[in-house]
N, C-alpha and C positions, 0 to 999 in steps of 0.2 A: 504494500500500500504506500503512495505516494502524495504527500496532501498537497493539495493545490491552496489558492486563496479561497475557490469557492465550495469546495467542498474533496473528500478523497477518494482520490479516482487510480483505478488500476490502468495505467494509461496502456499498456500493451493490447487490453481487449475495449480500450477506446480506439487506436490504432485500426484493431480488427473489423469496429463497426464501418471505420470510415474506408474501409478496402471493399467491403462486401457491399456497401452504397453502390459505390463504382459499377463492381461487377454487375449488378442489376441494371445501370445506367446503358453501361454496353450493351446486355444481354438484350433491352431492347432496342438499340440502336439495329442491333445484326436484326433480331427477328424482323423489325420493320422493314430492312432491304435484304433481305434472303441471303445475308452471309453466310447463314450455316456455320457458326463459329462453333467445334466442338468443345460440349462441357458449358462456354458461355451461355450461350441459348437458356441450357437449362440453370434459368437464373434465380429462381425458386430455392434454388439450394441453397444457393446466398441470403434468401428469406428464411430456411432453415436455422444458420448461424445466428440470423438476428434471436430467432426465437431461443436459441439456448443461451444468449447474450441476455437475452430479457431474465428468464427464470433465475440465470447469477445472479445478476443486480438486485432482482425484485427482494429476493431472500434478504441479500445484504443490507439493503435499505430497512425493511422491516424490522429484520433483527436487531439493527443497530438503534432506529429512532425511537422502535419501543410506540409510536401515536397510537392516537385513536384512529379507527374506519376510517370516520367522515373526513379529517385532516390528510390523510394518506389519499382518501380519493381528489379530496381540493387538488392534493399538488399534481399527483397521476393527472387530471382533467385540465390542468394548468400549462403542465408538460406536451399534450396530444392535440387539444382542441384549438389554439389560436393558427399557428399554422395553417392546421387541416380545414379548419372552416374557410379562410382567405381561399388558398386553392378550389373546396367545392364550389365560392360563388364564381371564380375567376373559369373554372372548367365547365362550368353550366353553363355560362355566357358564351361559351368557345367550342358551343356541343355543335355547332352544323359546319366549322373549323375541324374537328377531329372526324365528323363523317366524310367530309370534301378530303383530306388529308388520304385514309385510312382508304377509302373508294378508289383512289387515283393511285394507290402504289402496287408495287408489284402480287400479282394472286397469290398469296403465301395462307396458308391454314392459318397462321395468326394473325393478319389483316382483314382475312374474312371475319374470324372470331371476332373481330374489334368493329367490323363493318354494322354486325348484328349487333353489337354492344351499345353502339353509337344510336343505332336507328330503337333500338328498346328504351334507351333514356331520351329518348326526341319523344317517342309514342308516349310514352308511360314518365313524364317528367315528373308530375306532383307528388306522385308516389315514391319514386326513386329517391328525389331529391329527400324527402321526408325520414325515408329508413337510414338518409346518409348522414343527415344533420346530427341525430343522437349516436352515431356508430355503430350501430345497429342493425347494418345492413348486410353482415355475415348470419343473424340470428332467425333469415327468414329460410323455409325449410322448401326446400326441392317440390316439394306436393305444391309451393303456393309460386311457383315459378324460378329462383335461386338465381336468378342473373343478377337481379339488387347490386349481390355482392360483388358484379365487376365494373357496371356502368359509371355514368359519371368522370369519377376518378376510377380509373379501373384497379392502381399500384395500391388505393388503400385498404384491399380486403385484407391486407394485412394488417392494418391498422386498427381496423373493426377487431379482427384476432387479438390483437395486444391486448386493447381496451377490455372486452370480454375478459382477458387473465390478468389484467388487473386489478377487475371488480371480484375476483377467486381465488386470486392466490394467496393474500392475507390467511384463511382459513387451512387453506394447504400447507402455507408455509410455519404456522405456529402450530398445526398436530406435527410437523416435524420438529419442533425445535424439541415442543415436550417429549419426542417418542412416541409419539402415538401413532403406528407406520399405520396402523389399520383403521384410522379415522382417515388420513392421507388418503388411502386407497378406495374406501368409501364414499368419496366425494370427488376421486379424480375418474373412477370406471364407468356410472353411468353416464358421465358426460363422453367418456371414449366411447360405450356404445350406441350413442346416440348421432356419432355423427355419418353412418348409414344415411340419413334422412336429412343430411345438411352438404354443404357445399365446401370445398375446401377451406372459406373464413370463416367457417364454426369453429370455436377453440377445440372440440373433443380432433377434430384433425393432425392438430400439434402440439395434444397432450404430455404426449409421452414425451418431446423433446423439451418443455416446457420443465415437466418433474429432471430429467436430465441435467438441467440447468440449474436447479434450486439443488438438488443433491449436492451436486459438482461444489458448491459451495458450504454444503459440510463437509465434503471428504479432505478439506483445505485443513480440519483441524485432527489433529492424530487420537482425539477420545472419539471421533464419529466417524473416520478413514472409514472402518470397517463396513459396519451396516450400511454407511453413503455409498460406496462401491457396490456394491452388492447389488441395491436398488438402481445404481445408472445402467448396471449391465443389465440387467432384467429389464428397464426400461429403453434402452439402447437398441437390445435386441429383439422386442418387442413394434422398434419405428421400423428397424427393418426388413421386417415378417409382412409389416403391414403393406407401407408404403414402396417398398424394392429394395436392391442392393445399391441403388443411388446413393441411400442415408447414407452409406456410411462414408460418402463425401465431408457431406457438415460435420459428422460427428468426428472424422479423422482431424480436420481442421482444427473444430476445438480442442481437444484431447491434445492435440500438439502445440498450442495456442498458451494452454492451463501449465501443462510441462515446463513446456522454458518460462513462462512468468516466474512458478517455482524453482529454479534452478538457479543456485548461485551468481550475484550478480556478473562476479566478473568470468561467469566460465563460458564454453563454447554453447553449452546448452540453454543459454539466454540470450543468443544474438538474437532468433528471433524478435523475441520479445522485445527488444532493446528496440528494434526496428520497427514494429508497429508502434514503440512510446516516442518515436523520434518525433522532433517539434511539426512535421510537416504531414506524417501522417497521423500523429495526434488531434493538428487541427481538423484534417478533413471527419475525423471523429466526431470533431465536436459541432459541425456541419450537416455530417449523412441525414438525420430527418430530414431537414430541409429539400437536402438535393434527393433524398428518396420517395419524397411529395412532390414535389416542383418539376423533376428532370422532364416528365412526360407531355405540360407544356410548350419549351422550348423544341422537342422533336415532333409536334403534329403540328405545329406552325412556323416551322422550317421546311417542311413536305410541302404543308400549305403555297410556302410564298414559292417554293421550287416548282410546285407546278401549274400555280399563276402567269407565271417568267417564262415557263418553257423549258426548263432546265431541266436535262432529261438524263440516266445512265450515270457513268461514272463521276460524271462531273455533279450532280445532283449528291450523291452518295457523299463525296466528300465535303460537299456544302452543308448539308446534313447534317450530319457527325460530326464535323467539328462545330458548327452554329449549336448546337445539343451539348457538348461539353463544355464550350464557353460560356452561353445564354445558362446553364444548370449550376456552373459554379458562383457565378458572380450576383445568381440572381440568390442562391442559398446563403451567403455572406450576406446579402444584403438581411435577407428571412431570419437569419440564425440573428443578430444583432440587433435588426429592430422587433421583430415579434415574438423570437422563441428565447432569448434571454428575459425581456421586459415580463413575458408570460409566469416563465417558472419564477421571477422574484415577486411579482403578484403573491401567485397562487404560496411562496415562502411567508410572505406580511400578512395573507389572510390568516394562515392557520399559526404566525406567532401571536397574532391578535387575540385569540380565544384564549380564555382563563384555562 
């Protein structure tokens, strides 16, 4: 642990968030112009690490603040919602922008998926918009249509996933601290079984990596090694029974991420580490929300203007792509400093406020 002025952060798996930001940034850059980048594409997986990034932290926070509920969720709400809401009105207004975009690029299975996404939140606004505003929009179930969860903003079904294990894992996280594995599991399986009948932004879809994550964070101390271990590999090999042998992408990442953090500062087996705490990709750390809500604007209204202009093939492709990396960075600097800082110190003064 490494204290900062504003609070203390393990910068090596801040480093991490702001590398896997990235990789989704690309991931749909390719899928938009049928790069076929292999491993990139599948950029989900990079949403896997986030999700085992969340369940670290979430514990750690908990543990440590000791708060009430309602205070944990102020700041949880404080943290998620100013951003995300900017972007919902910003991507609703820009919704017949992402159909003209999305229509005009090349026939790819994920353009089309996106073409249908675009025309379902054009038909179906009042309602989309609605399940999106509370985040909420992973929570509607398959039988009642389940596309909610990628309209609009499509990147935030993840988002909706957070939220949902934010408002749950309080209770998960304190029958572990006391040992209570079987209160844990009592309240983490019917939500596993339930997501049969939900969409991949229902939380029971990324439970298991979620508990992975909150474990991960007691095997850090040598009186809970044991039983923390025990319970990651069960749940480990459990995501990968479910979901394929992909998992074990994310899960190798972390597990080698966790490793060199732990390993001596000055030895070989903490370069990594050292390397995601470096100052530059610590920053983009302290950034990826932003550019992981944001990046998908500047690449449907670079397509946009590309095929307004006429700009066609490769020369479009590298207009694109780079307009996408610059427009995502500069525009999440701006996001991270005026909205998502002001935000979490808000939602800090409400909840110092309370007796």
């Amino acid at each position: 642990m490494q204290p900062t002025p504003d609070q203390s952060k393990i910068h090596s798996l801040h480093g991490l968030r702001g590398v896997m930001a990235w990789w989704v940034v690309v991931g749909h850059i390719s899928l938009a112009l049928g790069w076929n980048l292999p491993l990139v594409d599948r950029n989900t997986l990079a949403v896997d690490v986030f999700v085992l990034l969340s369940g670290f932290v979430i514990a750690l926070l908990v543990e440590r603040k000791r708060e009430s509920y309602r205070d944990y969720i102020i700041r949880r709400g404080f943290r998620l919602f100013p951003v995300y809401l900017l972007i919902l009105v910003f991507s609703s207004i820009l919704l017949p922008v992402q159909l003209f975009a999305w229509t005009n690029l090349v026939s790819t299975p994920a353009n089309i998926n996106r073409v249908n996404l675009a025309q379902e939140a054009i038909s179906n606004f009042p309602w989309n918009f609605a399940v999106h505003v509370p985040l909420l929009q992973g929570l509607i179930p398959k039988a009642l249509g389940g596309k909610e969860a990628y309209t609009i903003v499509g990147q935030a079904w993840s988002i909706s996933l957070e939220w949902q294990f934010y408002l749950l894992a309080p209770f998960i996280i304190y029958a572990m601290m006391a040992r209570q594995w079987m209160k844990a599991v009592v309240i983490a399986v019917p939500i596993l079984l339930l997501t049969h009948f939900f969409t991949g932004a229902f939380l029971g879809a990324k439970i298991l990596l979620f508990v992975v994550g909150i474990v991960t964070h007691f095997a850090l101390r040598p009186e809970r090694r044991r039983e923390a271990c025990i319970a990651a590999v069960i749940c480990a090999g459990a995501a990968i029974a479910k979901d394929g042998v992909l998992q074990v992408v994310p899960l190798a990442i972390w597990v080698t991420v966790i490793i060199s953090s732990i390993k001596p500062a000055h030895s070989w087996g903490h370069l990594l580490a050292k390397l995601l705490g470096s100052r530059v990709l610590f920053h983009l750390g302290e950034v990826s929300y932003s550019v992981y809500l944001i990046h998908m604007v500047p690449l449907y209204v670079s397509i946009y203007a590309c095929s307004r202009l006429g700009i066609e093939n490769g020369k479009a492709g590298v207009i694109i792509a780079a307009s996408t990396v610059l427009a995502t960075y500069a525009l999440s600097v701006a996001s991270y400093f005026g909205i998502e800082k002001p935000g979490i110190r808000m939602g800090a003064r409400l909840t110092r406020a309370r007796p």
